[in-house]
C-alpha positions as CSV (number, residue, x, y, z in Angstrom):
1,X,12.9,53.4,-2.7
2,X,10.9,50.4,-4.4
3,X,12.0,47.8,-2.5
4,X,10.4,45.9,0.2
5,X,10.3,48.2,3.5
6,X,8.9,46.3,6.7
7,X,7.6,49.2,9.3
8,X,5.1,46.6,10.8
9,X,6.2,42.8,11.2
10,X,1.8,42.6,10.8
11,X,3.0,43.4,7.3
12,X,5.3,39.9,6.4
13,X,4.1,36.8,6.3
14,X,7.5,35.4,5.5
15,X,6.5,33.4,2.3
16,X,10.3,34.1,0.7
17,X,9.0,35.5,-2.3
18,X,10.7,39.0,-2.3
19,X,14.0,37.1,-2.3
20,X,13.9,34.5,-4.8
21,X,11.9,37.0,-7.1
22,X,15.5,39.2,-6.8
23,X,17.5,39.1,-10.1
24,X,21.0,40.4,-8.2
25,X,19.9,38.5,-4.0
26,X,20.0,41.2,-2.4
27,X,17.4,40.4,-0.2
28,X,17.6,37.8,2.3
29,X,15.6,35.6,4.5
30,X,16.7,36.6,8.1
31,X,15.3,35.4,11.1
32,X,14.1,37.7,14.4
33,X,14.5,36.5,18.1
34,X,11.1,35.1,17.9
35,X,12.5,33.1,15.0
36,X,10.8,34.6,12.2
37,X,12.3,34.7,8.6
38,X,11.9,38.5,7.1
39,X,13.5,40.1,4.6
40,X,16.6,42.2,4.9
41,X,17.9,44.1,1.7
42,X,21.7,45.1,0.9
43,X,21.0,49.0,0.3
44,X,24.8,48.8,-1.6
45,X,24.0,46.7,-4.4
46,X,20.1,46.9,-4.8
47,X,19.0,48.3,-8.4
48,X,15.1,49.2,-6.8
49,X,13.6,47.1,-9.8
50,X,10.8,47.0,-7.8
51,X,9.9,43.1,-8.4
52,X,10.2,41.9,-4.7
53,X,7.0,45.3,-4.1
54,X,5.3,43.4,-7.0
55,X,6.2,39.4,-6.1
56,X,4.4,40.6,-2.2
57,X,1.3,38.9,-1.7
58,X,0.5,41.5,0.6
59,X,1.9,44.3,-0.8
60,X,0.2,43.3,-4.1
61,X,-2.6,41.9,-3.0
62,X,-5.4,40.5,-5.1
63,X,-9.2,41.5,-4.3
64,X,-11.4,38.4,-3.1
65,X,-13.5,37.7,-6.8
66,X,-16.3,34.8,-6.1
67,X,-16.1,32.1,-8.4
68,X,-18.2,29.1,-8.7
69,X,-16.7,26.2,-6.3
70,X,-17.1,22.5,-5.6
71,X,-17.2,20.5,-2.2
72,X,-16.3,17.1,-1.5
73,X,-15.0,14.8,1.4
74,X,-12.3,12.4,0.5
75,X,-10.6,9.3,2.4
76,X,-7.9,7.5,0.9
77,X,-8.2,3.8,0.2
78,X,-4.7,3.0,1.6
79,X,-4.9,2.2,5.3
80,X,-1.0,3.0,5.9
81,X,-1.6,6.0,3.9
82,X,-4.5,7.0,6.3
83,X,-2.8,6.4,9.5
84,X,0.0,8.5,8.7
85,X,-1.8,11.1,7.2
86,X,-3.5,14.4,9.4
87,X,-7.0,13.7,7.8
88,X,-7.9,12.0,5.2
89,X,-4.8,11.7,3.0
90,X,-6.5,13.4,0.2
91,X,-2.7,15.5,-0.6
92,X,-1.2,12.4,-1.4
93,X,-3.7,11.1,-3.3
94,X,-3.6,14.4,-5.5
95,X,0.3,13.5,-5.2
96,X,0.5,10.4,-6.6
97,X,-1.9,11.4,-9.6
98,X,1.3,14.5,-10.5
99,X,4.1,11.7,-9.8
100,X,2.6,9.0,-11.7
101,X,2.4,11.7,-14.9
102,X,6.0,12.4,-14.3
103,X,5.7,15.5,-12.2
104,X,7.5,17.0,-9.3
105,X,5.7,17.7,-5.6
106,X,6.8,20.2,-3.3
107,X,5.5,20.3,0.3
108,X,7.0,20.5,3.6
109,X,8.8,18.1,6.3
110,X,11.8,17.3,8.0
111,X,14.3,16.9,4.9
112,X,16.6,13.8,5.4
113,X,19.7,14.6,4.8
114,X,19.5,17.8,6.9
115,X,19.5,16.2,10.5
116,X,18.5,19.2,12.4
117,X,14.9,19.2,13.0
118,X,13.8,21.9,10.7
119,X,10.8,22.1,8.5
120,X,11.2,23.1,5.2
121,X,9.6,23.4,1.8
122,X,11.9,20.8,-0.9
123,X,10.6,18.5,-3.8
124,X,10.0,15.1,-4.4
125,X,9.7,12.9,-7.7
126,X,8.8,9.6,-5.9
127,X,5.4,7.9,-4.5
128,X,7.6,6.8,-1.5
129,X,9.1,10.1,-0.5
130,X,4.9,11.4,-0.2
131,X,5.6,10.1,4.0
132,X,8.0,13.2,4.1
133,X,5.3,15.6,3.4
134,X,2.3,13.5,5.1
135,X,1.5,15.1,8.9
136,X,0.4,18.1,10.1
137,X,3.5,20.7,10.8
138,X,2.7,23.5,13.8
139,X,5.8,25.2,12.7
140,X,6.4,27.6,10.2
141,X,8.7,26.5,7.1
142,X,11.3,27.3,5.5
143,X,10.6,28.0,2.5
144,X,14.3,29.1,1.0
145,X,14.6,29.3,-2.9
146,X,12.1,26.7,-3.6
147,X,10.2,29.2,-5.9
148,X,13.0,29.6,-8.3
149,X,12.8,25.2,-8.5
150,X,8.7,25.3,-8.8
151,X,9.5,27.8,-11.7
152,X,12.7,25.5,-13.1
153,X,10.6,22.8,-13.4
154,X,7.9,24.3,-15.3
155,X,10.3,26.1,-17.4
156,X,11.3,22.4,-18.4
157,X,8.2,21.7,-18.9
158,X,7.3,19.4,-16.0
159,X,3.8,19.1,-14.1
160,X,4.7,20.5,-10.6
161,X,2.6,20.4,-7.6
162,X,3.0,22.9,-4.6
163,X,1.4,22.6,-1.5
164,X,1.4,25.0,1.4
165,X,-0.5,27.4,3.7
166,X,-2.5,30.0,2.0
167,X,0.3,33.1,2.1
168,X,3.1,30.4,0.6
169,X,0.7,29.5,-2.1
170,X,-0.3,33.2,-3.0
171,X,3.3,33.8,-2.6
172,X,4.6,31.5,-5.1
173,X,1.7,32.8,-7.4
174,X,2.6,36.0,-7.1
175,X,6.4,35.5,-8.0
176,X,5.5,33.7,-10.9
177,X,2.8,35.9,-11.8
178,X,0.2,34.0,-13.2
179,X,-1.2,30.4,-13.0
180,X,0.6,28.3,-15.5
181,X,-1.0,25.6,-16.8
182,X,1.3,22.8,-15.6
183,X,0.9,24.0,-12.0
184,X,-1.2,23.1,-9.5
185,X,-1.6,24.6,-6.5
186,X,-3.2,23.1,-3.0
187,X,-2.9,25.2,0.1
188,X,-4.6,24.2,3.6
189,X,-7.1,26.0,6.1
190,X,-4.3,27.3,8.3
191,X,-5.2,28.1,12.2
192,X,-1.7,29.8,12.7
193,X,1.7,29.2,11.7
194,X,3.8,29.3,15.7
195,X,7.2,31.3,16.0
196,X,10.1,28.8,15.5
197,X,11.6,30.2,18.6
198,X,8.3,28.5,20.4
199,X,9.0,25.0,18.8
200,X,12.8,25.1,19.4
201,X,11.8,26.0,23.6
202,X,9.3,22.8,23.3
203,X,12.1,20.6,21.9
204,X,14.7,21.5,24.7
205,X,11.2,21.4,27.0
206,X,11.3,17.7,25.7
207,X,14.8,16.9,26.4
208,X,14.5,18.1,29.7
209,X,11.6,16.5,30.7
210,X,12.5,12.9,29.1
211,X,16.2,13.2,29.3
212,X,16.0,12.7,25.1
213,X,16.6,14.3,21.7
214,X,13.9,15.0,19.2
215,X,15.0,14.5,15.9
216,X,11.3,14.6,14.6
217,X,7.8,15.1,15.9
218,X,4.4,14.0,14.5
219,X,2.1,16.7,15.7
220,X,-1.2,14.9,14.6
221,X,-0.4,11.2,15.1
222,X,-3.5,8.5,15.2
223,X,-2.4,5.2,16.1
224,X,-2.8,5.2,19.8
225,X,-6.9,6.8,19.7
226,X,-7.9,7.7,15.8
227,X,-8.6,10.7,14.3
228,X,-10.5,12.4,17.1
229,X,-7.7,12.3,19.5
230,X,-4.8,12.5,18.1
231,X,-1.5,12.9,20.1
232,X,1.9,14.4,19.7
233,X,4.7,12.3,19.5
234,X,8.4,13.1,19.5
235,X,10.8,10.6,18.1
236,X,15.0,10.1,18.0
237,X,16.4,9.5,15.0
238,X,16.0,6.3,12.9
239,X,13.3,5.2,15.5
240,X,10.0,4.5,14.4
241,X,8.0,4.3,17.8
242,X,8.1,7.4,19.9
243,X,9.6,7.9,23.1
244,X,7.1,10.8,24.0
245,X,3.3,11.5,23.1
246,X,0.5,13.4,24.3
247,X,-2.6,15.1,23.7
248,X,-4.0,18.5,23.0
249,X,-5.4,18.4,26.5
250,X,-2.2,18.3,28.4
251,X,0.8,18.8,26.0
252,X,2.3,22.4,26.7
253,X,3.3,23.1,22.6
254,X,-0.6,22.6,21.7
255,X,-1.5,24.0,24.6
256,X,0.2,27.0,23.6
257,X,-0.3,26.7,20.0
258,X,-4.2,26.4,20.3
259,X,-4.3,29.3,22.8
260,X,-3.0,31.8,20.0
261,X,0.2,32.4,22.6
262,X,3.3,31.6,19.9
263,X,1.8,32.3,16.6
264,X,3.7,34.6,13.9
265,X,2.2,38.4,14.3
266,X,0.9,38.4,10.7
267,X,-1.6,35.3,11.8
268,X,-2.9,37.8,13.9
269,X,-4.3,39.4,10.9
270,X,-4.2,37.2,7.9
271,X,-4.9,38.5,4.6
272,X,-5.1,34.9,3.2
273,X,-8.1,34.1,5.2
274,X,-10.7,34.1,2.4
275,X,-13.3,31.8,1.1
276,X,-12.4,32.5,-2.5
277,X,-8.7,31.5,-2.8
278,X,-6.1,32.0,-5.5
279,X,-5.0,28.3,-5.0
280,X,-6.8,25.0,-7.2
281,X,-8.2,23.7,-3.6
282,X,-8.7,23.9,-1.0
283,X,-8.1,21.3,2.2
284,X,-8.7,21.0,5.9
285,X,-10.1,18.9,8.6
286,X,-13.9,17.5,8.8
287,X,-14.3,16.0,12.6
288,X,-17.8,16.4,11.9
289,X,-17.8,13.5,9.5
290,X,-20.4,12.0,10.2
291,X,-22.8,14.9,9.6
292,X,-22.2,15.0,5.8
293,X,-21.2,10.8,5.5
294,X,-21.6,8.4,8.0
295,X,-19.7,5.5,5.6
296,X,-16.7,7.7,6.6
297,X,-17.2,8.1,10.2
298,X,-14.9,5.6,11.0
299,X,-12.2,7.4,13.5
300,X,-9.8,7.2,10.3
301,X,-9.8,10.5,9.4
302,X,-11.2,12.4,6.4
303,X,-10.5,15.5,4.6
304,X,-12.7,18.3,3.0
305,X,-11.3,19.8,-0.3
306,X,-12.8,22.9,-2.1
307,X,-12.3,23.6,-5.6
308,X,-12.0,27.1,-6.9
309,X,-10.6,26.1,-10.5
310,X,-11.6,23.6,-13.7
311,X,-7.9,22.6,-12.8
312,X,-8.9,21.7,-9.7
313,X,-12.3,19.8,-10.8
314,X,-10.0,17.7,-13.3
315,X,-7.8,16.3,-10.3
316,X,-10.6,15.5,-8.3
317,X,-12.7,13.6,-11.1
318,X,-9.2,11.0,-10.8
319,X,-9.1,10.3,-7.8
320,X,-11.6,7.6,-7.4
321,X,-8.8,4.7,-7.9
322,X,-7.0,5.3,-4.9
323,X,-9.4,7.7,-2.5
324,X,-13.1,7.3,-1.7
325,X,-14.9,10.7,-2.3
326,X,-18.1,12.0,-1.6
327,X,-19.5,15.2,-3.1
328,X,-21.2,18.0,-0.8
329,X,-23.7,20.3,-0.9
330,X,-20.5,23.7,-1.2
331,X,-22.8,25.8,1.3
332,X,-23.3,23.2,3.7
333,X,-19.7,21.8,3.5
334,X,-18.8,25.6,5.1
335,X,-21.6,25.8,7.3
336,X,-20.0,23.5,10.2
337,X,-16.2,23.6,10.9
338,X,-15.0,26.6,8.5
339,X,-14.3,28.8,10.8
340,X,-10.9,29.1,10.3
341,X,-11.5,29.4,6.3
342,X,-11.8,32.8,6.9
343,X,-10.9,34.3,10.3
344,X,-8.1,35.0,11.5
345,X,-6.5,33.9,15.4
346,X,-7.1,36.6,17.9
347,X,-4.5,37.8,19.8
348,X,-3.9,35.9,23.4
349,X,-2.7,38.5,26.1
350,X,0.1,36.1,27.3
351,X,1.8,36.6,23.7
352,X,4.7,39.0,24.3
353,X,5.7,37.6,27.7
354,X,5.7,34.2,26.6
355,X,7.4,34.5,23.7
356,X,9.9,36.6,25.5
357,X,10.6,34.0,27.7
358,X,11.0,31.1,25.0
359,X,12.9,33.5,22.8
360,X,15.3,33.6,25.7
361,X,18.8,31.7,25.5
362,X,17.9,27.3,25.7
363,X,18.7,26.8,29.0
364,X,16.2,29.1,29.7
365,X,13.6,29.0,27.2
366,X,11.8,25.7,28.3
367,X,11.0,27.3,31.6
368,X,8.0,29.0,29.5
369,X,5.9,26.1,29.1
370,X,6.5,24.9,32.8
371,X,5.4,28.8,33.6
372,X,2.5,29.7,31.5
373,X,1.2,25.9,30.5
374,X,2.0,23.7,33.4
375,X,0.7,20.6,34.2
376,X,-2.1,21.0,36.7
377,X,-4.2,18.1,38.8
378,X,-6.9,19.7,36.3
379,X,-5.2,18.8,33.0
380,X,-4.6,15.7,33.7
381,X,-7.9,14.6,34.9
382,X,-9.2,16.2,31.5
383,X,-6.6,14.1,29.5
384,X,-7.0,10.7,31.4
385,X,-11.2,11.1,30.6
386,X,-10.3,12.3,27.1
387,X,-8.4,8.7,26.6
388,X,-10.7,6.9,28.8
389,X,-13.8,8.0,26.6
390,X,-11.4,7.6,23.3
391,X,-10.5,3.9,24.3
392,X,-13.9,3.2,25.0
393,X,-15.7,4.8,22.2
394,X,-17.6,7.4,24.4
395,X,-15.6,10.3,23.3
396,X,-17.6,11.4,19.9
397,X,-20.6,11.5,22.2
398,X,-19.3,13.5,25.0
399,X,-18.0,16.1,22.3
400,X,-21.8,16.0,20.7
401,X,-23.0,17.0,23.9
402,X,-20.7,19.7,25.5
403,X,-21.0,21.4,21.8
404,X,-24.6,20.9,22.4
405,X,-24.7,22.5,25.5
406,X,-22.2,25.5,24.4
407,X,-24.7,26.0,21.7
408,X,-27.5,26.7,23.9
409,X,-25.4,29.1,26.5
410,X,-24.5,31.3,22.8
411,X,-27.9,31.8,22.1
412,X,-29.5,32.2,25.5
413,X,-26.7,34.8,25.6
414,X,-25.2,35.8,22.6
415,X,-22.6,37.9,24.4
């Protein structure tokens, strides 16, 4: 048997590559109770060609190789650009540069046409269809046969860019097998990619609190506090303000999501968690802003990129006309807030009963986050000083300080 055999759900990070590498689809994306997309393989017509083994990230994977990097911070110059984006908007700067020179992107969003709510992984060939993709997504995506399209398009000869988390990148890589030239590649320092099952209880959790339906939810929105607070908001469809939105502090889905209790099982052990990454670059969050560039500590968000190719140096060197960016120091750039670069979540002891219970039929399922994430007289007192000191502009300082005071209980005791 050559085929993709799952013994281990560890083992499947459910990047889609097994089946859109499959000359004859037999394999298919099917989804667990938790929601999860693996691969299932029709026995009666598979030839055991062995390319979905070999199109595996995992199965195949490549051995970390250091190579020589760059660090910057970027902030794009577009104020609507920056208020939707998660950071710093530095993806669709890198976008626009590919569209403008004809090119395809591929990223992830709520597609419009589909109506029902689920992320997935399309392309776009217009500066005006970047919104789709702008936003953080605590969801997993869909990735579907969007591999066989990336390869289409360079077959035709096209510039294409892909964006994604690190697996979907080295997924798509590996299906293709090889770089080509007319590719580049962006993927994003992923915390965890939650069980759809999780997001589909939060959504009926929504509905049943507010009496609404979310057709679409921003889960890193800035316009009520800025960067440094950002809230989730849920909208209905065609509606532009939302009719629901909360913090991290007291909003059960990033309670949950940020306590390790709904993520997919191979985020518990990621093999895509590496400082040296297959992708162009690299991009994630910089709260700490002000520590490498205090012209972009404004509470506008800014994102840190790291470049692992000349590919990746050449996008960056045009990106001055529509983004502001800084050049760092590479080692310091990772010495403050890259953890996540390369460590995986660890596994949060309320996993397997919560996600029983939001794996359980709707009418059920929201009952999870009243059980195990409830609001409590303690959260919100923590979320009505978290917006008191955001509105007031106290709330940088009072996370200076109880990460100041953290640091000195680690190292008076290290255990």
């Amino acid at each position: 048997m050559r085929h993709v055999s799952l013994d281990r759900k560890i083992d499947c990070c459910g990047c889609s590559a097994c089946s859109n590498v499959c000359p004859i689809d037999a394999i298919k994306m099917t989804s667990d109770k938790e929601g999860c997309e693996y691969p299932r393989v029709d026995e009666s017509v598979c030839i055991d060609c062995g390319k979905c083994v070999k199109a595996c990230p995992i199965a195949s994977r490549k051995d970390e190789v250091a190579i020589e990097q760059e660090a910057f911070l970027v902030q794009h110059k577009d104020t609507d650009v920056l208020r939707e984006s998660t950071s710093g908007g530095a993806f669709t700067a890198i976008a626009q540069q590919v569209i403008s020179a004809g090119g395809v992107v591929y990223g992830h969003g709520y597609e419009p046409d589909a109506g029902d709510g689920e992320v997935r992984c399309f392309g776009v060939e217009e500066v005006s269809d970047l919104s789709l993709f702008r936003n953080s997504k605590y969801v997993q995506s869909k990735v579907g046969l969007a591999f066989r399209e990336v390869h289409a398009q360079l077959k035709e000869g096209r510039k294409v860019l892909f964006s994604g988390t690190p697996c979907q990148c080295e997924g798509l890589l590996s299906y293709l097998g090889g770089k080509p030239e007319k590719l580049i590649v962006v993927d994003v320092v992923c915390h965890a990619v939650p069980c759809p099952s999780a997001f589909s209880a939060y959504k009926v959790w929504l509905e049943h609190e507010t009496g609404k339906r979310a057709h679409s939810v921003r889960f890193r929105d800035k316009r009520a506090y800025g960067y440094r607070y950002s809230n989730i908001c849920a909208f209905e469809r065609g509606q532009s303000e939302p009719f629901y939105a909360a913090g991290v502090d007291s909003d059960p889905y990033l309670r949950a999501f940020f306590a390790d209790a709904c993520d997919r099982p191979s985020c518990y052990a990621c093999a895509f968690k590496k400082r040296y990454r297959e992708s162009d670059i690299t991009l994630w969050d910089c709260f700490e802003v002000g520590e490498f560039c205090t012209t972009l500590d404004n509470n506008r968000g800014a994102t840190r990129v790291l470049v692992h190719s000349q590919k990746g140096r050449d996008v960056m060197a045009r990106l001055g006309d529509v983004a502001t960016v800084v050049p760092l120091d590479v080692e310091n750039a990772l010495s403050n807030g890259a953890y996540r670069l390369q460590h995986s979540v660890t596994w949060c002891d309320l996993r397997d009963d919560f996600m029983a219970l939001v794996s359980a039929p709707p009418e059920m399922s929201w009952e999870a986050y009243e059980r195990y994430f409830p609001q409590t007289a303690r959260t919100r007192v923590e979320c009505a000083a978290r917006r008191l000191l955001a509105r007031c502009g106290g709330y940088d300082q009072a996370k200076k300080a109880v990460k100041h005071i953290l640091g000195k209980v680690r190292r008076a005791d290290p255990k």
